[in-house]
PyMOL Python script that loads the backbone (N, CA, C, O; Angstrom):
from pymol import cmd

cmd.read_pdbstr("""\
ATOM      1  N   UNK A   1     -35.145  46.984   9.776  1.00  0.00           N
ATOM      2  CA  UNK A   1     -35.966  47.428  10.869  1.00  0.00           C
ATOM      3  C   UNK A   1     -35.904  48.948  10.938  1.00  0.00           C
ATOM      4  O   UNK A   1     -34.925  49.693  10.901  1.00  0.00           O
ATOM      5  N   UNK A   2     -37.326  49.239  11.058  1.00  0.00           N
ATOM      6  CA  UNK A   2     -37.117  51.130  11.154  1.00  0.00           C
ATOM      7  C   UNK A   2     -36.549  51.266  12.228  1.00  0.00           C
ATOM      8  O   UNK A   2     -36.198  50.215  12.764  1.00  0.00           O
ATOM      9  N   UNK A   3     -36.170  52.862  13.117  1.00  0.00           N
ATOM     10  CA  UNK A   3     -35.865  53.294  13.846  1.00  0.00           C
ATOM     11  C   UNK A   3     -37.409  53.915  14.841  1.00  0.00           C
ATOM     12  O   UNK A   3     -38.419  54.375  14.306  1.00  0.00           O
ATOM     13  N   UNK A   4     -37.214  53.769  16.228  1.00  0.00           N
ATOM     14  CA  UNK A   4     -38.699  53.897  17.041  1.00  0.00           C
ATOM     15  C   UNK A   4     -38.833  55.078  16.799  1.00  0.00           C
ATOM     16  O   UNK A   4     -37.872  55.809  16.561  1.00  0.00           O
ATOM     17  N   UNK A   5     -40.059  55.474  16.818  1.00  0.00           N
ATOM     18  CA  UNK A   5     -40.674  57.209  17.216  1.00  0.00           C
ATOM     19  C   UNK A   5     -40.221  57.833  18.068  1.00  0.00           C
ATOM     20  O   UNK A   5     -40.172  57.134  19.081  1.00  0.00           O
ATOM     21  N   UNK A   6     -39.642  59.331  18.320  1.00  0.00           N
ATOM     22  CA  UNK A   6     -39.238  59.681  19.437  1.00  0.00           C
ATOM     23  C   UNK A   6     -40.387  60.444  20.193  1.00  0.00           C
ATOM     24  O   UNK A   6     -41.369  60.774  19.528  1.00  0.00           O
ATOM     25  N   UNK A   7     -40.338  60.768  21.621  1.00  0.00           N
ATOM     26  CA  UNK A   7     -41.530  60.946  22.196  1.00  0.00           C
ATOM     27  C   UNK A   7     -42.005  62.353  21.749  1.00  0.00           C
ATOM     28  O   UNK A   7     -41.148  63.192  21.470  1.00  0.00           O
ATOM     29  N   UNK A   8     -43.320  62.655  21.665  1.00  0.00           N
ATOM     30  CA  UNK A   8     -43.827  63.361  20.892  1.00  0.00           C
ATOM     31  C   UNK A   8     -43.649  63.655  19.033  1.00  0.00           C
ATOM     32  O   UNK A   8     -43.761  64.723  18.430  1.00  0.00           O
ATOM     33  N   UNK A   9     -43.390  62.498  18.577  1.00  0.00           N
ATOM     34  CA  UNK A   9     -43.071  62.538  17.055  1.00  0.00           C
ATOM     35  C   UNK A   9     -44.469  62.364  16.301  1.00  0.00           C
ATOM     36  O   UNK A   9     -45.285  61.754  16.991  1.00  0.00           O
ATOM     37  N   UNK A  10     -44.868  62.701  15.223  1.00  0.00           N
ATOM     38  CA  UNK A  10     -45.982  62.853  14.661  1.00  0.00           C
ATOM     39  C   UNK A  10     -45.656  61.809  13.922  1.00  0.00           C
ATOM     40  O   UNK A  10     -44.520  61.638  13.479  1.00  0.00           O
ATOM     41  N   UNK A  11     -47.051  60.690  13.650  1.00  0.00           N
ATOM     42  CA  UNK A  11     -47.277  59.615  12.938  1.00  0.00           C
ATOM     43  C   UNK A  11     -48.215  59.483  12.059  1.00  0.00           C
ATOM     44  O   UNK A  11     -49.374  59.750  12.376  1.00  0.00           O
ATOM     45  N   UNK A  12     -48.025  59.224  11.303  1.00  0.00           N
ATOM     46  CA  UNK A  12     -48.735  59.004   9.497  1.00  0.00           C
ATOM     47  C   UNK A  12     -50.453  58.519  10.215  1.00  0.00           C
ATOM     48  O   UNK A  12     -50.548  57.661  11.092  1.00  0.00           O
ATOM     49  N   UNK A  13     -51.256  59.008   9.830  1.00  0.00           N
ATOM     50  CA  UNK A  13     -52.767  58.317   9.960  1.00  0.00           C
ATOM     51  C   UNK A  13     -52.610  57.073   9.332  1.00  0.00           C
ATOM     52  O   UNK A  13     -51.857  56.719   8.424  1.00  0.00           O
ATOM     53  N   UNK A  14     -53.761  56.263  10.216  1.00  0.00           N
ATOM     54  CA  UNK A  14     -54.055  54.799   9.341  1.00  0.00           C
ATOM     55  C   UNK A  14     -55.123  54.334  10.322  1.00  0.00           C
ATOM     56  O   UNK A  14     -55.494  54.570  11.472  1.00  0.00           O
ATOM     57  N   UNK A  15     -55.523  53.323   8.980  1.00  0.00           N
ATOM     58  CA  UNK A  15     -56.756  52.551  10.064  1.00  0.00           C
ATOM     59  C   UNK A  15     -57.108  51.284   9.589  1.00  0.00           C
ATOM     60  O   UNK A  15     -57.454  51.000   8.442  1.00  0.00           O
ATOM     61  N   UNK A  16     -56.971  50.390  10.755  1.00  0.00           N
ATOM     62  CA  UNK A  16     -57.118  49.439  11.080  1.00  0.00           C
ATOM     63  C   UNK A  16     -58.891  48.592  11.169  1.00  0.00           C
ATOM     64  O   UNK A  16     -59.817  49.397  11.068  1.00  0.00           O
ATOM     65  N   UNK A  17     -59.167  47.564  11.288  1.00  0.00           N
ATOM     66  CA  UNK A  17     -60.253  46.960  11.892  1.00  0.00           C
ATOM     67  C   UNK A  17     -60.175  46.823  12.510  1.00  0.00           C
ATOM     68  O   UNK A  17     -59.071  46.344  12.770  1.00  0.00           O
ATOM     69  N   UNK A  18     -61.237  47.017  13.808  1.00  0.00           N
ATOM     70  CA  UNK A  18     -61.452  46.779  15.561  1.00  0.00           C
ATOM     71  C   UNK A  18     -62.000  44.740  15.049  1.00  0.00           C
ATOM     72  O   UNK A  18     -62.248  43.964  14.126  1.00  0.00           O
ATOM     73  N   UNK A  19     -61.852  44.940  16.852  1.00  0.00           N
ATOM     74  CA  UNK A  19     -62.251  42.910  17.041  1.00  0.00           C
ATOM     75  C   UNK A  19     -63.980  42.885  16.493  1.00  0.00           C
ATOM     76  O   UNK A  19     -64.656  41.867  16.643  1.00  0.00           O
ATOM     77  N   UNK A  20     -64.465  43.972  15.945  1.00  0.00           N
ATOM     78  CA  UNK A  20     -66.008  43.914  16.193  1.00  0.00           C
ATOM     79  C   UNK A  20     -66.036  44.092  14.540  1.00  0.00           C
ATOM     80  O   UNK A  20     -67.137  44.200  14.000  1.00  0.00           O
ATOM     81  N   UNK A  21     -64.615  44.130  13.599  1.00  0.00           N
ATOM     82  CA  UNK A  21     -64.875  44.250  12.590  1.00  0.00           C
ATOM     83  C   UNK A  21     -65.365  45.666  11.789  1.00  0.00           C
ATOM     84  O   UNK A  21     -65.822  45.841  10.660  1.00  0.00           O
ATOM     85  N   UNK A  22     -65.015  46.716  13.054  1.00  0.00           N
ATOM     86  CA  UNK A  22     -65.656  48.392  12.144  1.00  0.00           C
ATOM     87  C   UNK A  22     -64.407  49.117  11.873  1.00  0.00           C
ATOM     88  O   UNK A  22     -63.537  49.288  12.727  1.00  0.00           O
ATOM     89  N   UNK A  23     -64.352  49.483  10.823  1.00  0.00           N
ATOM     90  CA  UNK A  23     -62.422  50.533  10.835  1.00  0.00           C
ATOM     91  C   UNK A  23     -62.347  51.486  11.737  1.00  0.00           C
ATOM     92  O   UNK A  23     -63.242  52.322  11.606  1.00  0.00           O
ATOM     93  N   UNK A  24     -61.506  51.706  12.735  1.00  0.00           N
ATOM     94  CA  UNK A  24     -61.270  52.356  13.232  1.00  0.00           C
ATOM     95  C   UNK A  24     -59.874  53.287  12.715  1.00  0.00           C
ATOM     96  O   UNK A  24     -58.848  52.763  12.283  1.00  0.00           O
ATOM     97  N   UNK A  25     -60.028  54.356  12.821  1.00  0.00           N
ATOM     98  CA  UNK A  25     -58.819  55.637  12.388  1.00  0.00           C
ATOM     99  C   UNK A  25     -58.322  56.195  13.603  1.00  0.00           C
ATOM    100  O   UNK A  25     -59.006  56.333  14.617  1.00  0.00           O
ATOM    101  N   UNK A  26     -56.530  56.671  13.429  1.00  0.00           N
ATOM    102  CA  UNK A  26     -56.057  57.140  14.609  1.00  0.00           C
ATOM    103  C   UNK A  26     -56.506  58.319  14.399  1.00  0.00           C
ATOM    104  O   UNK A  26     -57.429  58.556  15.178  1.00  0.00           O
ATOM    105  N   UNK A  27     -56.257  59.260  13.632  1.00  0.00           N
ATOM    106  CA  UNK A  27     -56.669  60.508  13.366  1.00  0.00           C
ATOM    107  C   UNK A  27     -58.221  61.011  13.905  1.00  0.00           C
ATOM    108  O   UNK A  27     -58.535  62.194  14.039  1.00  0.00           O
ATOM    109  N   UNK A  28     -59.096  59.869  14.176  1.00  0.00           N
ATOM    110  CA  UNK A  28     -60.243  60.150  14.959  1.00  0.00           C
ATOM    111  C   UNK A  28     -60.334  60.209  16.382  1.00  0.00           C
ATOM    112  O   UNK A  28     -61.348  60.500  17.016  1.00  0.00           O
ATOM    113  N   UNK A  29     -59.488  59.988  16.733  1.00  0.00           N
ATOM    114  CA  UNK A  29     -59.130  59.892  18.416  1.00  0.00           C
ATOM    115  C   UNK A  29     -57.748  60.800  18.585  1.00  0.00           C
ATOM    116  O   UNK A  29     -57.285  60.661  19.717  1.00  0.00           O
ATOM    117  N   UNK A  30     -56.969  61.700  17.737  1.00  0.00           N
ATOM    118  CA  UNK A  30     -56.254  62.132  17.990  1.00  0.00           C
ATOM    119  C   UNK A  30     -57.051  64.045  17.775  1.00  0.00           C
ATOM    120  O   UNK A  30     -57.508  64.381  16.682  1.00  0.00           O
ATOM    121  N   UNK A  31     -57.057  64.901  18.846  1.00  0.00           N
ATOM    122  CA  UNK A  31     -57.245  66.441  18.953  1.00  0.00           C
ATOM    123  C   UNK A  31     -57.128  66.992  19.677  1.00  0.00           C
ATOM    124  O   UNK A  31     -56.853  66.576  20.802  1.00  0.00           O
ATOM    125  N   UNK A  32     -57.348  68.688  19.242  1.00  0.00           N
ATOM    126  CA  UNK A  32     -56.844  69.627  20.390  1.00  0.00           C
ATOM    127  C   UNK A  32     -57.492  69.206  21.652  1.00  0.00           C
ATOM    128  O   UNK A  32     -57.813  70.382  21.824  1.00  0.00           O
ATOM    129  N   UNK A  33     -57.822  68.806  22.356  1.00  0.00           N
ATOM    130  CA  UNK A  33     -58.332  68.964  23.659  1.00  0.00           C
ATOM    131  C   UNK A  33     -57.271  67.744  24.639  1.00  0.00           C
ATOM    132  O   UNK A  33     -57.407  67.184  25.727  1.00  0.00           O
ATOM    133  N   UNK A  34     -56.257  67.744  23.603  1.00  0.00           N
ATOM    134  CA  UNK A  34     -54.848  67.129  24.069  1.00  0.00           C
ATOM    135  C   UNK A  34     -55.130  65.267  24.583  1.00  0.00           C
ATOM    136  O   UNK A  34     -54.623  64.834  25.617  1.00  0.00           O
ATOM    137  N   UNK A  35     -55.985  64.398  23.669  1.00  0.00           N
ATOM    138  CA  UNK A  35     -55.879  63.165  23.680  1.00  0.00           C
ATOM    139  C   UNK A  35     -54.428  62.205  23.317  1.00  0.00           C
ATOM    140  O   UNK A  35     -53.726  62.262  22.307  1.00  0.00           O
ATOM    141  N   UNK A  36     -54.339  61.659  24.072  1.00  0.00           N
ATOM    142  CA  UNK A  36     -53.381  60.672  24.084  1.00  0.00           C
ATOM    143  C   UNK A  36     -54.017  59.194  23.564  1.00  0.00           C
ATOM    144  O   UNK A  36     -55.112  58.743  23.899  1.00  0.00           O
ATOM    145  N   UNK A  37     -52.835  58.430  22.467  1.00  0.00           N
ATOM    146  CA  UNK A  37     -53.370  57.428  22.077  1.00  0.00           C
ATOM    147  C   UNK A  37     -52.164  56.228  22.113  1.00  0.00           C
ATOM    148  O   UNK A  37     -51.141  56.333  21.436  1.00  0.00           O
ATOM    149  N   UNK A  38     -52.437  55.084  22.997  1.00  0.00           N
ATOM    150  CA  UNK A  38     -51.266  54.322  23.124  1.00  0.00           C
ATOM    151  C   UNK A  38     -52.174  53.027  22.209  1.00  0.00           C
ATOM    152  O   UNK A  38     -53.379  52.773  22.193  1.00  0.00           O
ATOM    153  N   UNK A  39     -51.012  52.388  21.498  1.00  0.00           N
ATOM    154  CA  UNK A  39     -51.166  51.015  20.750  1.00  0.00           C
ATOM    155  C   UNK A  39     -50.493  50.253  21.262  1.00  0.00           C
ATOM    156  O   UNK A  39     -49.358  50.481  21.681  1.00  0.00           O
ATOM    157  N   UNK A  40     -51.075  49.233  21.313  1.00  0.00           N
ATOM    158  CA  UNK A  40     -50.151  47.345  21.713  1.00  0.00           C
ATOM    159  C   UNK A  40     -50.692  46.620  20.668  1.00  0.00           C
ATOM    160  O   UNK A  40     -51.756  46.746  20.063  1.00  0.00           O
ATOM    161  N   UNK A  41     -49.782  45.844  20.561  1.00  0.00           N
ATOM    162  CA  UNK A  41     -49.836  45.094  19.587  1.00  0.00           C
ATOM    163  C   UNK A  41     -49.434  43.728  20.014  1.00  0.00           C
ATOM    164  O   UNK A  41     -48.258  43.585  20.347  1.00  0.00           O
ATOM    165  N   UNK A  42     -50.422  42.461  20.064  1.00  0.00           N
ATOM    166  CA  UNK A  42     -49.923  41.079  20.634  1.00  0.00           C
ATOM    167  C   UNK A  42     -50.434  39.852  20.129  1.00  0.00           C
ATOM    168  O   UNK A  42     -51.374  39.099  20.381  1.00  0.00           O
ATOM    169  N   UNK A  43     -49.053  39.943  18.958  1.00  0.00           N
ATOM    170  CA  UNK A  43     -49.399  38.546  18.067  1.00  0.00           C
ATOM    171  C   UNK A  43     -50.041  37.503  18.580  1.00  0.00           C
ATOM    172  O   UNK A  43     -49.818  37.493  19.791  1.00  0.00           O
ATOM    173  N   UNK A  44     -50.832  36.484  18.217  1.00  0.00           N
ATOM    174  CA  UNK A  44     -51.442  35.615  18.835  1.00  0.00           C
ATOM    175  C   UNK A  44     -52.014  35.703  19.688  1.00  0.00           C
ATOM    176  O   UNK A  44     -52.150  34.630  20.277  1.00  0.00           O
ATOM    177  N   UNK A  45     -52.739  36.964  20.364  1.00  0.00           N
ATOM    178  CA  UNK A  45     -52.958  36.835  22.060  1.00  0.00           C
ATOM    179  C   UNK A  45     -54.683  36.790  21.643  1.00  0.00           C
ATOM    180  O   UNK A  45     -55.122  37.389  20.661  1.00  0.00           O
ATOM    181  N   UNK A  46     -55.180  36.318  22.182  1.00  0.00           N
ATOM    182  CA  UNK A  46     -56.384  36.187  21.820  1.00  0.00           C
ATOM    183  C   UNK A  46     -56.871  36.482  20.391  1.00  0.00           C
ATOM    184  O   UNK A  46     -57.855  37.150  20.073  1.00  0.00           O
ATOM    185  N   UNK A  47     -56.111  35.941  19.702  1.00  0.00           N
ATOM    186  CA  UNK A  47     -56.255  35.247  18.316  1.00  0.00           C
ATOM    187  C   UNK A  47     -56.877  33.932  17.535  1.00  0.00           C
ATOM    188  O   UNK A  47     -56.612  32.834  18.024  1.00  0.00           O
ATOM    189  N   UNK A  48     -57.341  33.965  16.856  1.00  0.00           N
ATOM    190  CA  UNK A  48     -57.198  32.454  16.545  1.00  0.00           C
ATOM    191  C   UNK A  48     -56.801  32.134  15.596  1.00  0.00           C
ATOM    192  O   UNK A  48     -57.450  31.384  14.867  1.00  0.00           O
ATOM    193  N   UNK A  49     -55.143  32.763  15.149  1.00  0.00           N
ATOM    194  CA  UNK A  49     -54.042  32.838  14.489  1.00  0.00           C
ATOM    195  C   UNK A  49     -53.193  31.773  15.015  1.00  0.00           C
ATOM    196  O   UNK A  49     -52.060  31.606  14.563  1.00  0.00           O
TER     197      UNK A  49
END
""", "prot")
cmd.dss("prot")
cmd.show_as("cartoon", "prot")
cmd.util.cbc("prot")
cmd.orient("prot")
């Protein structure tokens, strides 16, 4: 198991698929005009996993 991010730690870009199926990138929602970007993550939760 890694060790958590500490607050304000810089994280590797990546991108994922949204529920609508379009890639979405963190690096597109992250800039100077000081955006904040929180992730959750919830196995099974409205899944149909």
């Amino acid at each position: 198991m890694s060790e958590p991010l500490a607050v304000g730690e810089h994280v590797a870009d990546f991108t994922l698929p949204s529920h609508l199926g379009e890639d979405v990138r963190l690096y597109d929602y992250l800039g100077a005009d000081g955006k904040n970007v929180v992730l959750f993550f919830y196995p099974l939760d409205w899944t149909p996993v």
